[in-house]
N, C-alpha and C positions, 0 to 999 in steps of 0.2 A: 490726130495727135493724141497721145495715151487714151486710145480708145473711142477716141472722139469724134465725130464727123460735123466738119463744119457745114452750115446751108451756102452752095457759093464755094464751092472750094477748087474747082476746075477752071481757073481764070485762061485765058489767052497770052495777057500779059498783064504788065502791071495797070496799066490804063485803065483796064474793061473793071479791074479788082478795085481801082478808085471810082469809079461810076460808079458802080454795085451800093458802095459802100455809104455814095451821096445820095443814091435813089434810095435807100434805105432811111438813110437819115432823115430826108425830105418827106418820103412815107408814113414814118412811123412820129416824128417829134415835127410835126407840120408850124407849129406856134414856137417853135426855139430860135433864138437868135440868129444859129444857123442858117436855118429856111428863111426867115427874112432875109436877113446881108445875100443869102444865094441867089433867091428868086428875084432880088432888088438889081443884081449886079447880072443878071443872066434873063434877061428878059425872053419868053416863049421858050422858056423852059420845055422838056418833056422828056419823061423818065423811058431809059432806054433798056433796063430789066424790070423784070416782078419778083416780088417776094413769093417764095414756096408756100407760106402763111400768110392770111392776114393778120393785121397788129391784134394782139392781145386785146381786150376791154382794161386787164389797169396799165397796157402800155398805154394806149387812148387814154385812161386816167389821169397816167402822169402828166402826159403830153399836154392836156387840155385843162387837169384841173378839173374835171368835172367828172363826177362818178355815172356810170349806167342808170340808167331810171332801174333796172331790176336787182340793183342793189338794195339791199332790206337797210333803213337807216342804222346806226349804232348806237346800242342798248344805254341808259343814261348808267353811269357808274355809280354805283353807291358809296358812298363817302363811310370810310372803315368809323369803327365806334374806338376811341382810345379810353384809357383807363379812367380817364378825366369823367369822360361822358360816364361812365355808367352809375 
């Protein structure tokens, strides 16, 4: 679409294009509400595609909350000087 290629975009039918879309979701945002209510109500779950990629490190981020150990921490911000101060 305008130039675009989606990953996934040769579905079968609509079916396979909703599984895709929950093994992704389930993949990628493992700790989202989602994943729980799914894998609580679907018990012996198991993903019936794979992703082209695997998740990103700050999709992992988001998802978890927790940064990469090889992220370098973030630098302390200096606190600007106003007219006051000087």
């Amino acid at each position: 679409m305008n130039g675009y290629r989606a990953e996934g975009t040769e579905f079968s039918s609509l079916g396979h294009a909703v599984r895709w879309l929950c093994d992704r979701a389930l993949e990628f945002y493992p700790e989202s509400e989602f994943a729980k209510e799914y894998l609580r109500t679907h018990p012996g779950y198991q993903p019936l595609t794979q992703a082209a990629k695997p998740a990103s490190a700050i999709g992992v981020a988001i998802s978890t909350g927790v940064l990469p150990s090889d992220v370098p921490p973030e630098p302390a911000q200096s606190r600007r000087r106003s007219r006051r101060d000087r």
